[in-house]
C-alpha positions in Angstrom: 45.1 40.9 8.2 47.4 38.1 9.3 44.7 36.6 11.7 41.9 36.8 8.5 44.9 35.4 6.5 45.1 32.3 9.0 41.1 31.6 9.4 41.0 31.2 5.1 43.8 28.9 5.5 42.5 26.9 8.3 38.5 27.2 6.1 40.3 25.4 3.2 42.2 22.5 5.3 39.0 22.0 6.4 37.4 21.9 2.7 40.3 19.8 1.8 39.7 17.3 4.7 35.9 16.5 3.7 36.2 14.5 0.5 38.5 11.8 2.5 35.8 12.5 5.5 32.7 11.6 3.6 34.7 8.5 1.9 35.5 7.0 5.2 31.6 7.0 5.9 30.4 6.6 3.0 32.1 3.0 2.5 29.6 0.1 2.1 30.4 -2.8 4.5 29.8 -6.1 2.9 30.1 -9.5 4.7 30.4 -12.6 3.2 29.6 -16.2 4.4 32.2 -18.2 2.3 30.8 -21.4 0.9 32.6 -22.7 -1.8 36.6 -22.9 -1.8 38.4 -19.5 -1.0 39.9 -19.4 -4.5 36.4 -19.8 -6.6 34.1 -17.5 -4.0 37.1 -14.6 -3.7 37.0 -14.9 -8.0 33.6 -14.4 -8.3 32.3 -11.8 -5.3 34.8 -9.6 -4.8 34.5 -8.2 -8.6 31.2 -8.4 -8.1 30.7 -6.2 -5.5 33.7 -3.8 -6.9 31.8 -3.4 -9.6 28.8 -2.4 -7.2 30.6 0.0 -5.9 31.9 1.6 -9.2 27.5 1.9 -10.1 27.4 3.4 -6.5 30.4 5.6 -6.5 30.8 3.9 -3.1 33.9 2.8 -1.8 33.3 -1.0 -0.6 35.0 -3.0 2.8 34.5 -6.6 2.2 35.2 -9.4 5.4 34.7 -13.2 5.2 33.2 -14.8 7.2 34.0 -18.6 7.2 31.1 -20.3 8.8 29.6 -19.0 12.0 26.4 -17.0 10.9 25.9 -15.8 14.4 28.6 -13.5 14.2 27.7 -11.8 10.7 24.3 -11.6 12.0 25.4 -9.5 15.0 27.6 -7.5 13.0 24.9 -6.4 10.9 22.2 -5.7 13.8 24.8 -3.8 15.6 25.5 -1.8 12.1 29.1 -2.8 11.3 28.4 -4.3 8.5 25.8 -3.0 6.0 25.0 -5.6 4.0 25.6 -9.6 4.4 25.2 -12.6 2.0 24.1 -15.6 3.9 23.6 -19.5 2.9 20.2 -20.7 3.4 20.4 -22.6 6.5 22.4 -19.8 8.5 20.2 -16.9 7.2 17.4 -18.9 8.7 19.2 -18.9 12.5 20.9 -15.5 12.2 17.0 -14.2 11.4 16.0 -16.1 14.3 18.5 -14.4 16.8 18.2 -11.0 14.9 14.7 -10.5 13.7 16.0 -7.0 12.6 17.6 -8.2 9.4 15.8 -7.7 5.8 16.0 -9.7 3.2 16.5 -8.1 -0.3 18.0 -9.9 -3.4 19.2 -13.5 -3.9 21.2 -14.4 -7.0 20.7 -16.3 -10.5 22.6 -19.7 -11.3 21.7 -21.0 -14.3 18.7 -18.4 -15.3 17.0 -19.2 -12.0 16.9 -17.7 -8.5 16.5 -21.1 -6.7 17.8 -24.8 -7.6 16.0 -28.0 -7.1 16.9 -31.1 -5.1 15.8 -34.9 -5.4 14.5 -38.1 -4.1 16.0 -40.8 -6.2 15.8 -44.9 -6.3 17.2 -47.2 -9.0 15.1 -48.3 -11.8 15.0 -52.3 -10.9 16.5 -54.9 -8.9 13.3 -54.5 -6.4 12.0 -57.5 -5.4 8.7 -54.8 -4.6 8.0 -51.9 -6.9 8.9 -48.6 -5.3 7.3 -45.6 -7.0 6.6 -43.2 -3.7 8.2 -42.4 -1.1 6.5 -44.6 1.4 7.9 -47.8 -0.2 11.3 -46.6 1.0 10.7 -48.5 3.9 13.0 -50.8 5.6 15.4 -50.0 2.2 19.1 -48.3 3.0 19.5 -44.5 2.5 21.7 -41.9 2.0 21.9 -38.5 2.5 24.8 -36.2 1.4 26.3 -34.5 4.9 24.3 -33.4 7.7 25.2 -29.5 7.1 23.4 -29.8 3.4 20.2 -27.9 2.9 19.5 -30.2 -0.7 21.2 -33.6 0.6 20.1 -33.6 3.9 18.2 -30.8 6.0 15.0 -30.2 3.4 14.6 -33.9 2.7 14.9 -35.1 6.1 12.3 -32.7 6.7 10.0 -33.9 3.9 9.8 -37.3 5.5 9.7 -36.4 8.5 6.4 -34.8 7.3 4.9 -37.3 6.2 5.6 -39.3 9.0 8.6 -41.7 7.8 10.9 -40.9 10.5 14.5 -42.1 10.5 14.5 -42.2 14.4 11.5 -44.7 14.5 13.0 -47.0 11.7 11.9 -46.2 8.6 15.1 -47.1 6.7 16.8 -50.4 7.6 20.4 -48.2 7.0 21.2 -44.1 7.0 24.5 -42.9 6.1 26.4 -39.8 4.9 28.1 -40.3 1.7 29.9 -36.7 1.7 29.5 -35.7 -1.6 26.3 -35.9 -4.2 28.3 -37.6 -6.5 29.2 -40.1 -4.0 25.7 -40.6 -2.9 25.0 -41.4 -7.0 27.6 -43.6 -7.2 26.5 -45.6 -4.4 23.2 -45.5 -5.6 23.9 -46.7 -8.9 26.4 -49.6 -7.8 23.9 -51.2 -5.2 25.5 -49.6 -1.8 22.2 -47.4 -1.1 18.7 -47.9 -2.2 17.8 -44.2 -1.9 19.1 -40.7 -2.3 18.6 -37.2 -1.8 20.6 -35.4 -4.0 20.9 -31.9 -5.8 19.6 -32.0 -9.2 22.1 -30.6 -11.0 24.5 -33.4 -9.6 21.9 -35.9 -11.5 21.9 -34.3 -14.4 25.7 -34.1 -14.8 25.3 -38.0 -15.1 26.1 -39.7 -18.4 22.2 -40.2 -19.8 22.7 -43.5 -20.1 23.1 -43.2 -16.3 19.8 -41.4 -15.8 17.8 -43.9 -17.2 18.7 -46.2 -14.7 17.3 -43.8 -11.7 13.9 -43.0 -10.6 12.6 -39.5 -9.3 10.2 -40.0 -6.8 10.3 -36.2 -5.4 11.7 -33.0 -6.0 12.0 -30.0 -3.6 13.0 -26.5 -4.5 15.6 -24.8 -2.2 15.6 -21.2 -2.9 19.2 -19.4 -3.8 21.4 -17.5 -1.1 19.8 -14.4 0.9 21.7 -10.7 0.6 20.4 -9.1 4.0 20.6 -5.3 5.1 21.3 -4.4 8.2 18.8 -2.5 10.5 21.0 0.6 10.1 21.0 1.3 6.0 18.8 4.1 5.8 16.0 3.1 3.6 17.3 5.9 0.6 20.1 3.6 0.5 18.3 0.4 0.2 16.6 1.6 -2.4 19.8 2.5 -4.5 21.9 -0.7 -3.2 18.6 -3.1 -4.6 18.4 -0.7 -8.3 22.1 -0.8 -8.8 22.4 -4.5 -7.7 19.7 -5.8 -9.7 20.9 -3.7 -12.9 24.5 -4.4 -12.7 24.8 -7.2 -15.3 23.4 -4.7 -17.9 26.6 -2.6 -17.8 29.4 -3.2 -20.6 32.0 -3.3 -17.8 30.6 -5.7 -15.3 30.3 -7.8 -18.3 33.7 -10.1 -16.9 32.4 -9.5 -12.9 29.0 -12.2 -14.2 31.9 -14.5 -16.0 32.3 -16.1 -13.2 33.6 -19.7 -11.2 30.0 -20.0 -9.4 27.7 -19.2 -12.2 26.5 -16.0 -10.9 24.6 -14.3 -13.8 22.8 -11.7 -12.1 21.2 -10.3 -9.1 17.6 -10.1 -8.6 14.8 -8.8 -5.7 13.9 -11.2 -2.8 11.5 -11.7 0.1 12.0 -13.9 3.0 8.6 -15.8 2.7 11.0 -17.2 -0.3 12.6 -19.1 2.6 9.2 -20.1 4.2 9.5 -24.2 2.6 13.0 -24.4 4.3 11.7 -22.9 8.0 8.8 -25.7 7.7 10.6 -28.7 6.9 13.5 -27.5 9.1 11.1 -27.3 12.4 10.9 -23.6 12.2 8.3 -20.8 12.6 7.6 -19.4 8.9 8.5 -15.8 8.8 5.3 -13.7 8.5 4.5 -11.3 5.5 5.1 -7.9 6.5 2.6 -5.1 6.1 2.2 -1.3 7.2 -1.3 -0.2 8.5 -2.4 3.3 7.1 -5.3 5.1 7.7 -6.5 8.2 5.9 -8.6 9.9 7.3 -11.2 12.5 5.1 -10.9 16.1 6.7 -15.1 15.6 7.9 -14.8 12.0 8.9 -11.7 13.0 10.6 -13.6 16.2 12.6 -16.7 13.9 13.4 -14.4 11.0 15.2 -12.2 13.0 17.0 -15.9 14.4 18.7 -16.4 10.9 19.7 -13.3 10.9 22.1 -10.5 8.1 22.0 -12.3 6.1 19.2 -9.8 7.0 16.3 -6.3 5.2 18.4 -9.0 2.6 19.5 -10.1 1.7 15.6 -6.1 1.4 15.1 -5.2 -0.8 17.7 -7.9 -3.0 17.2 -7.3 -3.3 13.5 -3.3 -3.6 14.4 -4.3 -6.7 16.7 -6.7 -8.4 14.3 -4.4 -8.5 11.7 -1.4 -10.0 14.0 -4.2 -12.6 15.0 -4.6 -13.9 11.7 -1.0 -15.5 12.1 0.5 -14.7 8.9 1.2 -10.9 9.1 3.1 -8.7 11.0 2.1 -4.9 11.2 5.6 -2.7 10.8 6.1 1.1 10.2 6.0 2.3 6.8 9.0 2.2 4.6 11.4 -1.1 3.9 10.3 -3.7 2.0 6.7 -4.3 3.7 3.2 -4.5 1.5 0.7 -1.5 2.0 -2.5 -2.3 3.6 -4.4 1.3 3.7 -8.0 2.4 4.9 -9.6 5.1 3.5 -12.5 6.6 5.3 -14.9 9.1 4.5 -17.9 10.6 6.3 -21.3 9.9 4.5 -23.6 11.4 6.9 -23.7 12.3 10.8 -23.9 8.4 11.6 -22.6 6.4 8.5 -19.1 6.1 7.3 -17.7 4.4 4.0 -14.6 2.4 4.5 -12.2 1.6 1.6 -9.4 -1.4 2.2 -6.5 -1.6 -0.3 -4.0 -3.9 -0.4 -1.0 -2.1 -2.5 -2.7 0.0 -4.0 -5.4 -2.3 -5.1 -8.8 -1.9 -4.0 -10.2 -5.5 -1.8 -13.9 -4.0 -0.2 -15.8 -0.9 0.3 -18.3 -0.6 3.5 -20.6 1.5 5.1 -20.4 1.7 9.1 -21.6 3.1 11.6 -18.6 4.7 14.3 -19.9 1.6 16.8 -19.0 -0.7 13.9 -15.4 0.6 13.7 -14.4 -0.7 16.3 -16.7 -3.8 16.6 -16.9 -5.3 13.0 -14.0 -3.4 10.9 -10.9 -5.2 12.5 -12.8 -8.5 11.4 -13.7 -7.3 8.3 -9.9 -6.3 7.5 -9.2 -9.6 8.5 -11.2 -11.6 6.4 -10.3 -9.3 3.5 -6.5 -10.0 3.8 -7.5 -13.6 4.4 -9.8 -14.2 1.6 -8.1 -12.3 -1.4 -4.4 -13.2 -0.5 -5.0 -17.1 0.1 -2.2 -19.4 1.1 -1.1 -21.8 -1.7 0.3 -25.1 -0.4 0.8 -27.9 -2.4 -0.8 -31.6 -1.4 1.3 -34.0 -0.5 1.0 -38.2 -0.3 1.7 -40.2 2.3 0.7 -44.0 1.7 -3.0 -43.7 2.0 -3.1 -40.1 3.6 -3.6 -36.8 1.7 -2.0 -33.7 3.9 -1.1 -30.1 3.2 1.5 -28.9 5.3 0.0 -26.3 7.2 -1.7 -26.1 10.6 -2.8 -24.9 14.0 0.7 -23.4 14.3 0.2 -21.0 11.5 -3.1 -20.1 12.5 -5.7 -22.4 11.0 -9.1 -23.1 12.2 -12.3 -25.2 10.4 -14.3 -22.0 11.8 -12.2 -18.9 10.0 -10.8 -21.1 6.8 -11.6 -23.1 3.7 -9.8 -25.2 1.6 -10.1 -25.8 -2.1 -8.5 -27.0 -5.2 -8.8 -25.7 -9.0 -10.2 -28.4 -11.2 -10.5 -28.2 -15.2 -10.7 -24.6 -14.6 -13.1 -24.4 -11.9 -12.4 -24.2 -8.1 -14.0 -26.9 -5.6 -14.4 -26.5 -2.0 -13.4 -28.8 -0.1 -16.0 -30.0 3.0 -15.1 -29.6 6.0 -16.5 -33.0 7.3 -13.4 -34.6 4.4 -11.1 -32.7 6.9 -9.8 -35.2 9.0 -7.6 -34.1 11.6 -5.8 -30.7 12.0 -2.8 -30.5 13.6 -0.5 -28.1 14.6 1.8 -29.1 11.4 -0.4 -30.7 9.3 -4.1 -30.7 7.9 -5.1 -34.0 7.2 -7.6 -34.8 4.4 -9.8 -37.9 3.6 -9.0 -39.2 0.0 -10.8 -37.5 -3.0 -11.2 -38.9 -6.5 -9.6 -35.4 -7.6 -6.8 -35.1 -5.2 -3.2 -35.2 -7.3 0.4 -35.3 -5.5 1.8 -31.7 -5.6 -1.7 -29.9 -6.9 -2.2 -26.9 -5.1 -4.6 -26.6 -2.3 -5.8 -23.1 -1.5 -6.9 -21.8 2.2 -8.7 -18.8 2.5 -10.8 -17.2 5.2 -14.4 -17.3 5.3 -16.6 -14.6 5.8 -17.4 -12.4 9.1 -20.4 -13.2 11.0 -23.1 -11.1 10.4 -23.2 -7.1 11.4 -23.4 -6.3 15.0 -26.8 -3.9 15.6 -25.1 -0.8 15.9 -25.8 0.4 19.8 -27.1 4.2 20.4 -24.6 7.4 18.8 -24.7 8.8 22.1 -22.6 6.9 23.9 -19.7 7.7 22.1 -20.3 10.8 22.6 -17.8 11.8 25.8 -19.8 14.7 28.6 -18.9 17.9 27.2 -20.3 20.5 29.5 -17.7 19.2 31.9 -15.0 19.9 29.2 -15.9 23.3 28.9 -14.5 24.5 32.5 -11.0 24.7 32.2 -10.1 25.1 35.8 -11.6 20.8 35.3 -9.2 20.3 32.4 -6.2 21.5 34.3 -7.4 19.3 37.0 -7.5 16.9 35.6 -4.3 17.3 33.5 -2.3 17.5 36.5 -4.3 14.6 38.4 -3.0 12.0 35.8 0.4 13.6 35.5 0.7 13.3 39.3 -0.7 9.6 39.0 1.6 8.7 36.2 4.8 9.5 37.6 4.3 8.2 40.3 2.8 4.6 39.2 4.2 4.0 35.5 8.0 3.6 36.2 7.1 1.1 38.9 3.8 -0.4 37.2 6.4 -0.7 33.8 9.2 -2.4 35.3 7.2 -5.3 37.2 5.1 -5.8 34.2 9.0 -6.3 32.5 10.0 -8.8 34.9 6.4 -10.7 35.1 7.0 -11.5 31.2 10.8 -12.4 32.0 9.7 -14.4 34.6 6.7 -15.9 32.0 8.7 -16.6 29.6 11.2 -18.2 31.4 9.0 -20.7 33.1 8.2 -21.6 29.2 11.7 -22.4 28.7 12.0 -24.1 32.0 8.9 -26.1 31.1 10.8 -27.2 27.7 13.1 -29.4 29.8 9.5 -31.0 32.4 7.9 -31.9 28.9 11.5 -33.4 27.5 11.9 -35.7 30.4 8.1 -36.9 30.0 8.6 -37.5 26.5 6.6 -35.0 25.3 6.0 -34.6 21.7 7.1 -31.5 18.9 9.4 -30.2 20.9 12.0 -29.0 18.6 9.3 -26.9 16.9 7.7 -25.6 20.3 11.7 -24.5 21.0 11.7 -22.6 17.4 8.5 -21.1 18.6 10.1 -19.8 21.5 12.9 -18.3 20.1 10.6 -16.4 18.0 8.3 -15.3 20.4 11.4 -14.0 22.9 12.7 -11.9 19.9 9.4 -10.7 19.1 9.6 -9.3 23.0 12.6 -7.6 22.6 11.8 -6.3 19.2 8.6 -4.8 21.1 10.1 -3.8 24.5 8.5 -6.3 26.4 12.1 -7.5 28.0 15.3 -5.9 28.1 18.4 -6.3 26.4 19.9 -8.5 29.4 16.6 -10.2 30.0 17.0 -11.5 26.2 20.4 -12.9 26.6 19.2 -15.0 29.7 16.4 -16.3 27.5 18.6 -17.4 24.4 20.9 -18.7 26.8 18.6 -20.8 28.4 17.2 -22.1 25.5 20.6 -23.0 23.9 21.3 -24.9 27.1 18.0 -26.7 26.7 18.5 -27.5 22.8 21.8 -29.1 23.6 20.0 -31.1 26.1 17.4 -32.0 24.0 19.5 -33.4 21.7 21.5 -35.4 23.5 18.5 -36.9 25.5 18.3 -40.2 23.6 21.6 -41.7 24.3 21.3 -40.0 27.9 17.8 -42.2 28.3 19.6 -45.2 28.3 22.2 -44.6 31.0 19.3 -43.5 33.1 20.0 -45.7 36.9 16.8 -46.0 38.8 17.5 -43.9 41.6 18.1 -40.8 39.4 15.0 -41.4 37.5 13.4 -41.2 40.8 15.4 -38.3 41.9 14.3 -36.4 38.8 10.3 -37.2 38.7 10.1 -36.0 42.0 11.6 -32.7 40.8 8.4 -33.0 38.5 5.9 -33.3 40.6 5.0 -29.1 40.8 3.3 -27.5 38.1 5.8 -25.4 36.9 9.9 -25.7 37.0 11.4 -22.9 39.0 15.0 -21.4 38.4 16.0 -23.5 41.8 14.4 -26.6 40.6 15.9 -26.4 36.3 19.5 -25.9 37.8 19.2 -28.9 39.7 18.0 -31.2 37.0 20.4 -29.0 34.5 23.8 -30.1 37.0 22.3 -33.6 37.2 21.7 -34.3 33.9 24.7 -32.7 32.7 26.8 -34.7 35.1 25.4 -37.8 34.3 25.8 -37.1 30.0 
């Protein structure tokens, strides 16, 4: 009796115990990037997300972090921190170092999920008019500070764009007034001829104020970015985004939106949203992300699975069109990713009927033959993604060229895409022959009696060519009398068991370390191409960075292969920029010492640590 008496005790300590157990892991880490003083960003977002965890009956852990977005980054790939609030321009380089991280919800200032910056001259006093941007030339500038997204990054990247670069000239003067409204002070009192300012700084200005300034551009920054962590479940997500973005209807959150940064609610967010900042900023736009379904009828499924490997053949060569295209990326199902689903049914012994839907939504049906699976439906996917979800980008000036800013680098071609613009309600293609160059930033157009600053250009892709002639049923069809033996199944089964373990640990590993050893000749190859004064090189480091994290995401490298890479590209981008002031301390005898270094093809690890310690010394 006493020993039944002592197991119910110890049954309801434990009973007791797990309420406080399920509290401890059920509290919802939140990391903060502060951005405005402590005082004002501690008023408004720690009620905030108090009150988020009151809707979630969550207890909530919150940690600020005061600048470096590497480290909240980490913390929320490695899962100790759930969820992370990020400034524009450090989301972008913690997403670039930790792919892993989802976007979900930004939030409202004002009624609006994004704010707007300017470009802005005075009204007179030019001895030449200057109504666009080009006429800046040889005027003084200034732009706010050189860690602002609306005073400095985004419009140093618009002009940069349209080819006015600072570093060849353009202005006579650049400098960094450290405030907005000391930029529109100076502006207004003759100190600089040109701005880039937020907008809500200019209109804070006395009217009378206003009317003396010009607007020759704005640009839209979108608002801050709340990430998840690769570790929330995606149950949770989907309760963190529905409380989130229905907070400020509840009574008692009422005070929580009252607060010192405007904040009046919380609202859904992708990161294509930050897709304007990664261009002008040098960086590889993010890439929608989709998850591939097939569905198989149960008689469509029964006749291709006779026709041997042909169903995870169709599937991989759908997977890889798609990632061709240059502006998807195929993910499993689940997260925040737009559904892209095949539905195929049998119509006969030889015909199929193929149905692609793009959430939910039906684009094309077609009948094919099993041959044309694999030959003509990947295109055919492709195309259909292309053509009904066209890229909208808007047409920009510059002097007497006309320019989108899109090109070879995110996948354009004159062969696979068409441009066109809407026109008193009716859309006009574009020729090809009035496309005049396409680079890999830019298409460049000839001038057009129709063509308006900022109207919206539309790129789509063109159709497949023509149906392959489906080739004879039968050779699909793998042997089956041998099939029917089973003493030559069970050879055969063992035959490639014996073969694979013996080959695919050693075959796996070198193919590991031949794209280490690929990739890091790229890298190496970075610093050949900066000491020939190669061209595009920050963007060609951005791309880089992506592709290595694209190899780790994939298993392509290790863990420790990955570190070597981002280390060698950080010592690289410190390098790169300080190679102008480095060029002019450059002696003859080291010049020579380094172009003989460049004679081979391609750097090896010997030859970059030489010209690493050289250059390094000399700096």
């Amino acid at each position: 009796m006493l020993k039944l008496f002592r197991l119910s005790l110890l049954f309801g300590c434990l009973l007791l115990c797990l309420p406080a157990l399920g509290n401890a892991s059920d509290t919802l880490h939140v990391g903060l990037i502060r951005y405005k003083s402590p005082t004002d960003f501690r008023s408004t977002f720690f009620p905030l997300f108090e009150q988020l965890g009151d809707a979630l009956n969550r207890p909530v852990n919150i940690q600020v972090f005061e600048s470096d977005s590497a480290d909240l980054g980490y913390a929320l790939h490695s899962g100790e921190m759930d969820l992370g609030l990020f400034t524009q321009f450090p989301y972008l380089k913690a997403s670039e170092l930790f792919p892993s991280l989802t976007v979900f919800a930004t939030h409202k200032v004002g009624g609006a999920a994004s704010f707007e910056g300017a470009i802005v001259v005075r009204k007179s006093g030019w001895t030449e008019e200057v109504d666009q941007l080009a006429d800046l030339r040889g005027k003084s500038f200034a732009f706010v500070k050189p860690t602002s997204t609306s005073g400095y990054k985004l419009p140093n990247g618009i002009l940069q764009e349209l080819g006015l670069n600072q570093a060849e000239g353009f202005f006579s003067q650049i400098s960094f007034s450290g405030s907005h409204s000391a930029s529109l002070e100076g502006l207004l009192d003759g100190t600089y001829d040109g701005v880039a300012v937020d907008m809500r700084s200019f209109k804070s200005l006395p009217k009378a104020n206003q009317e003396k300034l010009v607007i020759l551009r704005t640009y839209s920054v979108p608002n801050h970015a709340y990430v998840f962590g690769p570790n929330v479940p995606q149950s949770e997500r989907n309760q963190i985004l529905e409380a989130m973005t229905h907070l400020h209807l509840q009574s008692g959150a009422k005070a929580a939106f009252d607060n010192p940064l405007g904040i009046s609610r919380w609202v859904s967010q992708e990161d294509e949203a930050y897709n304007s900042l990664r261009r002008y900023l040098n960086m590889v736009r993010s890439r929608a992300k989709l998850s591939l379904q097939f569905h198989l009828r149960s008689s469509a499924q029964k006749s291709l699975e006779a026709k041997g490997d042909l169903i995870e053949e169709m599937h991989d060569q759908v997977d890889e069109a798609i990632e061709h295209t240059g502006r998807f990326e195929v993910v499993e199902k689940g997260g925040f990713a737009h559904q892209l689903e095949l539905f195929i049914s049998s119509i006969d012994e030889s015909e199929y009927s193929v149905q692609i839907k793009w959430n939910g939504s039906q684009f094309e049906t077609y009948t094919l033959t099993a041959r044309q699976l694999i030959s003509d439906l990947p295109s055919l996917v492709k195309v259909a993604l292309l053509e009904n979800l066209p890229i909208k980008a808007p047409l920009l000036k510059a002097g007497d060229r006309w320019q989108i800013t899109y090109g070879s680098a995110d996948g354009l071609n004159l062969k696979d895409f068409a441009f066109s613009y809407v026109r008193n309600g009716r859309e006009i293609s574009i020729p090809k022959t009035d496309v005049l160059n396409l680079t890999e930033s830019n298409t460049i157009f000839q001038s057009v009696a129709d063509f308006e600053e900022d109207m919206v250009i539309f790129i789509r892709g063109v159709h497949a060519d023509p149906f392959q002639q489906p080739t004879s049923e039968e050779e699909l069809i793998l042997e089956e009398g041998f099939w029917d033996n089973p003493d030559h199944v069970w050879g055969v089964i063992g035959l490639i068991v014996a073969i694979l373990s013996v080959g695919f640990g050693a075959w796996f590993t070198r193919r590991k370390q031949k794209r280490f050893r690929n990739l890091l000749y790229s890298c190496n190859d970075l610093l050949k191409d900066m000491l020939e004064e190669q061209h595009n090189l920050e963007l060609r480091l951005e791309d880089l960075k992506h592709v290595i994290s694209r190899s780790l995401e994939k298993g392509h490298i290790s863990e420790n292969q990955f570190l070597i890479l981002q280390r060698r590209l950080n010592d690289i981008e410190g390098l790169l920029q300080g190679w102008r002031n480095l060029q002019e301390v450059l002696n003859p005898e080291l010049e020579a010492q380094i172009r003989n270094m460049l004679k081979v093809e391609t750097i090896t690890e010997r030859e970059f640590n030489q010209l690493d310690t050289l250059l390094k010394r000399k700096s």
